[in-house]
MARPA-812922 format. One record per residue (C-alpha): residue in three letters; residue number from 1; z, x, y. Coordinates in pm, 1 decimal, always signed. Layout:
# residues N
pt resn:ALA&resi:NUM&Z:Z&X:X&Y:Y $
...
This chain:
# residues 124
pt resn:UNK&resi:1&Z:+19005.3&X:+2730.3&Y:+21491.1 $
pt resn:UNK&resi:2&Z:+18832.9&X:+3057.7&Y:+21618.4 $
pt resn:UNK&resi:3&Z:+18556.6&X:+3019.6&Y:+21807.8 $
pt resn:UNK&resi:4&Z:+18251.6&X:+3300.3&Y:+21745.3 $
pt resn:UNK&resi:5&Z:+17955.1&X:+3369.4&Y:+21957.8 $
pt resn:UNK&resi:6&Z:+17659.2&X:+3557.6&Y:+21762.5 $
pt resn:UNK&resi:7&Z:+17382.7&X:+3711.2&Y:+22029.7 $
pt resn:UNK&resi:8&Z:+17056.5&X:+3758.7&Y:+21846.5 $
pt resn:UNK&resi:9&Z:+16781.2&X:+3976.6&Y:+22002.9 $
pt resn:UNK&resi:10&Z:+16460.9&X:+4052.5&Y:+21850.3 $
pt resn:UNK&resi:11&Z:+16560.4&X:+4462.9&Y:+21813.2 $
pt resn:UNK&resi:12&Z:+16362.1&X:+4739.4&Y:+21935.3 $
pt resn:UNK&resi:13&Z:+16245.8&X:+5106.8&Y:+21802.3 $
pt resn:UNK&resi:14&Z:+16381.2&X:+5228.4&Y:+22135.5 $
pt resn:UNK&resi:15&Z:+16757.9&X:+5235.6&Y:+22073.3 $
pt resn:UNK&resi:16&Z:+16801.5&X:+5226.6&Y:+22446.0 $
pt resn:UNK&resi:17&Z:+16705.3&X:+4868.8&Y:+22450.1 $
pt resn:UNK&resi:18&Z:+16908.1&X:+4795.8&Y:+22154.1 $
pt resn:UNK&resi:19&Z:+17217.4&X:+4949.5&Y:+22347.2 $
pt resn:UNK&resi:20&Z:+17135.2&X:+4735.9&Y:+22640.7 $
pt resn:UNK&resi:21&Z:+17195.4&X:+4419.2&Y:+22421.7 $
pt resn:UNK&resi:22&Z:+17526.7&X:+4597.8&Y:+22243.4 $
pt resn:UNK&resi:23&Z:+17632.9&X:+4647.5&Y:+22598.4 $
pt resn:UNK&resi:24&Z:+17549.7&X:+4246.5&Y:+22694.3 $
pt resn:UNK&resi:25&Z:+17761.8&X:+4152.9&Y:+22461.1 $
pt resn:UNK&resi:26&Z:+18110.7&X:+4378.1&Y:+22527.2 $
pt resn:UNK&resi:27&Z:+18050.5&X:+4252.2&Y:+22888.5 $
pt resn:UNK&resi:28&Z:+18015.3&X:+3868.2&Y:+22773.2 $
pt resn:UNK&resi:29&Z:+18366.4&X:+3931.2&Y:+22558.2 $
pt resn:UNK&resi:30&Z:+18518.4&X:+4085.2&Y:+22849.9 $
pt resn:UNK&resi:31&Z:+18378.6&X:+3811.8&Y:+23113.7 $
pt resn:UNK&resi:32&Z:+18635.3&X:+3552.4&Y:+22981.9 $
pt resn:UNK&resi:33&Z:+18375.0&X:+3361.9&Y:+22771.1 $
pt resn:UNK&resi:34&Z:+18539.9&X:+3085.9&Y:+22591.7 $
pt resn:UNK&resi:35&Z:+18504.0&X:+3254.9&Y:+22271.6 $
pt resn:UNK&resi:36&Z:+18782.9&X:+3396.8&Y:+22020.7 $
pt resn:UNK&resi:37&Z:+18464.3&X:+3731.2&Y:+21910.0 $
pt resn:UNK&resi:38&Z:+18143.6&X:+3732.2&Y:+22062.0 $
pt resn:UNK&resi:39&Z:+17878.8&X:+4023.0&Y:+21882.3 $
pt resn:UNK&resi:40&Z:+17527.9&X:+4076.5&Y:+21870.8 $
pt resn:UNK&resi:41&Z:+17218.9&X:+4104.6&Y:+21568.7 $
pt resn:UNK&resi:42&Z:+16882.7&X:+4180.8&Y:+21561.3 $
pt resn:UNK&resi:43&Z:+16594.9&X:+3991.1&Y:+21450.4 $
pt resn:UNK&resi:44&Z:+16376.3&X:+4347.0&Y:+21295.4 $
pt resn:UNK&resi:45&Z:+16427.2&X:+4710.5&Y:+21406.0 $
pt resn:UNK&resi:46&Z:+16756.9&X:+4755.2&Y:+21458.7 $
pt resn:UNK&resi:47&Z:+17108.2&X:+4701.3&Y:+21254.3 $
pt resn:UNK&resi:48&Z:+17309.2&X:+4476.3&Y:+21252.6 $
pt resn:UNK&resi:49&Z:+17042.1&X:+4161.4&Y:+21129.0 $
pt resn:UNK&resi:50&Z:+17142.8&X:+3822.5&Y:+21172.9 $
pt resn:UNK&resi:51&Z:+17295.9&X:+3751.6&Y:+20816.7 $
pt resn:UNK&resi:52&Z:+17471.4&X:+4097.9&Y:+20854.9 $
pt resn:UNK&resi:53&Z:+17575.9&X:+3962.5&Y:+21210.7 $
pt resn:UNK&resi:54&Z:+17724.4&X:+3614.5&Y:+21084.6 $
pt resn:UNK&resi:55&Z:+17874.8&X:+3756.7&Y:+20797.0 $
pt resn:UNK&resi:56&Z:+18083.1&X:+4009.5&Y:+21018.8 $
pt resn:UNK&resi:57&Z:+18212.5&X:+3664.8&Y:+21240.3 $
pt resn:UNK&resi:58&Z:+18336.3&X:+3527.7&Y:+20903.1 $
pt resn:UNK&resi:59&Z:+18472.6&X:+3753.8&Y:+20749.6 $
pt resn:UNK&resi:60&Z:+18668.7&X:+3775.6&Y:+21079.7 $
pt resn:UNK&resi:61&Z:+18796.3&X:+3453.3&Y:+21044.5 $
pt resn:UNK&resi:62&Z:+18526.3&X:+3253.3&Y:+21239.1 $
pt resn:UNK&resi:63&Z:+18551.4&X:+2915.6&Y:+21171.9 $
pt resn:UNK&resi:64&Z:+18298.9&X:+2777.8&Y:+21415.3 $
pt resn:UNK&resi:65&Z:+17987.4&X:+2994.3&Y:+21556.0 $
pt resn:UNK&resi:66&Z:+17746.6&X:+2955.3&Y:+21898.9 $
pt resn:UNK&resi:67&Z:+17372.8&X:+3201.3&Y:+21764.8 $
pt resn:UNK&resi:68&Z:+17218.2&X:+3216.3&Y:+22111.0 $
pt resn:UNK&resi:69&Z:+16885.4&X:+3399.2&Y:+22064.8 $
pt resn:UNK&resi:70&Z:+16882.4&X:+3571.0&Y:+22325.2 $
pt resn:UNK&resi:71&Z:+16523.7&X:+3565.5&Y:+22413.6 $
pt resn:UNK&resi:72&Z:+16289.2&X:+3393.0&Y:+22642.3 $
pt resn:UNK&resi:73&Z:+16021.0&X:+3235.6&Y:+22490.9 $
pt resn:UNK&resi:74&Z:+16025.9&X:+2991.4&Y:+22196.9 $
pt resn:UNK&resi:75&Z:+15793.0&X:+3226.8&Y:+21949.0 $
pt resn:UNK&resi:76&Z:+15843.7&X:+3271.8&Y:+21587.6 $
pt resn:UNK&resi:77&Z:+16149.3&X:+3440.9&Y:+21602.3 $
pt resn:UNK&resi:78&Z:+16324.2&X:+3103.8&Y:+21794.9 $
pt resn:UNK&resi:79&Z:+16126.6&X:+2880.0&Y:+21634.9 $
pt resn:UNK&resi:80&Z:+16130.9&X:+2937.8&Y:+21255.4 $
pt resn:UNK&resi:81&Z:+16297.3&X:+3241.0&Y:+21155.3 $
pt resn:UNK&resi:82&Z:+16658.8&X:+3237.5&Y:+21339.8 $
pt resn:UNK&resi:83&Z:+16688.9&X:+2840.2&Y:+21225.4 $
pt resn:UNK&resi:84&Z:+16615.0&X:+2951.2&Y:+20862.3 $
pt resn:UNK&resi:85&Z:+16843.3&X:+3218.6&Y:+20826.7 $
pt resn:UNK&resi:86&Z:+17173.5&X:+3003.3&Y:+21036.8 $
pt resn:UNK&resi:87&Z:+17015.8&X:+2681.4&Y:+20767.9 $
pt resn:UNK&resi:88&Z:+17037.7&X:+2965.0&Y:+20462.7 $
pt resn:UNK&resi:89&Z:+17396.4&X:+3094.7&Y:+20614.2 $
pt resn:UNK&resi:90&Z:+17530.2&X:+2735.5&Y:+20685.7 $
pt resn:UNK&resi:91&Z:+17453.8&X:+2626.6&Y:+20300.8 $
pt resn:UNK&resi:92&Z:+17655.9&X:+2925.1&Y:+20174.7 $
pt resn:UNK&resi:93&Z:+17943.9&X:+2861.8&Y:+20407.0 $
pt resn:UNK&resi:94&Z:+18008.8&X:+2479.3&Y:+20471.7 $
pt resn:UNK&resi:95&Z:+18323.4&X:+2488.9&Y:+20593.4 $
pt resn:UNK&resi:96&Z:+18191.6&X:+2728.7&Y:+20902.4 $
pt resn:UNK&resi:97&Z:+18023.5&X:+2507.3&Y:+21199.5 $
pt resn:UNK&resi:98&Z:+17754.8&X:+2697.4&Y:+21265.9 $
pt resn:UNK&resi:99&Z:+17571.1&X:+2595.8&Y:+21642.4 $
pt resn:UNK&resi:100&Z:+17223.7&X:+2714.0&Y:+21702.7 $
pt resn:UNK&resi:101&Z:+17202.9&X:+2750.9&Y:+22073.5 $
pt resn:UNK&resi:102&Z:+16836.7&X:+2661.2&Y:+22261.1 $
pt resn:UNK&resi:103&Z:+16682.9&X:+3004.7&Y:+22332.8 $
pt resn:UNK&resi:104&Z:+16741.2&X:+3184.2&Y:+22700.2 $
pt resn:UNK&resi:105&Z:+16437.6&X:+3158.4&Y:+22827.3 $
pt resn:UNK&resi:106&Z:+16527.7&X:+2708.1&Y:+22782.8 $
pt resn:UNK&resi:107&Z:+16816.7&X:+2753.0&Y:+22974.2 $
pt resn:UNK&resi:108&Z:+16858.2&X:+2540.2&Y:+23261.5 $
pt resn:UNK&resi:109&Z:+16861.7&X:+2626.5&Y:+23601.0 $
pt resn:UNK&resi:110&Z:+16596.3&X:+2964.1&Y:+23538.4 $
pt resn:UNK&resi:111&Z:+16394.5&X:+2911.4&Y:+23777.7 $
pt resn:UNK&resi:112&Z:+16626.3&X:+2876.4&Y:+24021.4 $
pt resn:UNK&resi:113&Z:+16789.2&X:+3231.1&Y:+23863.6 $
pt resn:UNK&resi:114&Z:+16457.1&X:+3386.0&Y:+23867.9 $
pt resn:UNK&resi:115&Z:+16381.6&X:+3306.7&Y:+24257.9 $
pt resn:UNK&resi:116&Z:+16759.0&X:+3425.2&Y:+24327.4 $
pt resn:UNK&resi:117&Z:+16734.6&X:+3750.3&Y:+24121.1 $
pt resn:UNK&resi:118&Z:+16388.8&X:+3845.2&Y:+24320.3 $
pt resn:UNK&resi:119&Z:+16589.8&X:+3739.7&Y:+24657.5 $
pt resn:UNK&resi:120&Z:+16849.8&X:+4010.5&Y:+24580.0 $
pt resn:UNK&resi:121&Z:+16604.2&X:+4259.5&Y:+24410.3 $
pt resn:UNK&resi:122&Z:+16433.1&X:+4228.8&Y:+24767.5 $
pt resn:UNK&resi:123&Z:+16693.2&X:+4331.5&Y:+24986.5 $
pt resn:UNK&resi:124&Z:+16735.2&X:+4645.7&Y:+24779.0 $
């Protein structure tokens, strides 16, 4: 079994914030994350797009996948078009377990990392 994690942000026309999310995700792979690949997509704006994005963990030899959208609130993006495209990609490959992970921003314990982050950012 090798275990894939699939990052999808919503993309940007600033490549800067696209490199930001690129960079998220070589420091995930290198944090000891229990996954076998871990890579990042895009919802618009920027390459690679979420099909493009679980295609590349397959043809890698992923045979089960975590897609954490990596945003914070549950707008279109989390709530319709990421589930229809893992749906679309799950049909085609059925012998891949593909996850959908809740979005970021539902992530328990935030508001406890928010009030810590602005701690720290205070004594800065």
């Amino acid at each position: 079994m090798m275990r894939a994690l699939l990052l999808v942000a919503h993309g940007s026309r600033r490549q800067s914030s696209n490199d930001e999310v690129r960079e998220l995700a070589s420091k995930v792979r290198g944090a000891g994350a229990p996954f076998d690949i871990v890579e990042h997509a895009f919802m618009e704006m920027a390459e690679p797009g979420i099909t493009a994005g679980l295609d590349k963990l397959i043809n890698a030899g992923a045979t089960e996948i975590v897609v954490l959208p990596y945003l914070l609130a549950a707008g279109r993006h989390v709530a319709s078009d990421i589930p229809a495209e893992v749906e679309s990609l799950a049909r085609r490959h059925p012998r891949v377990h593909i996850t959908l992970a809740p979005h970021l921003g539902a992530a328990g314990g935030m508001p406890e990392w928010i009030c810590a982050h602005l701690r720290r950012a205070e004594k800065q």
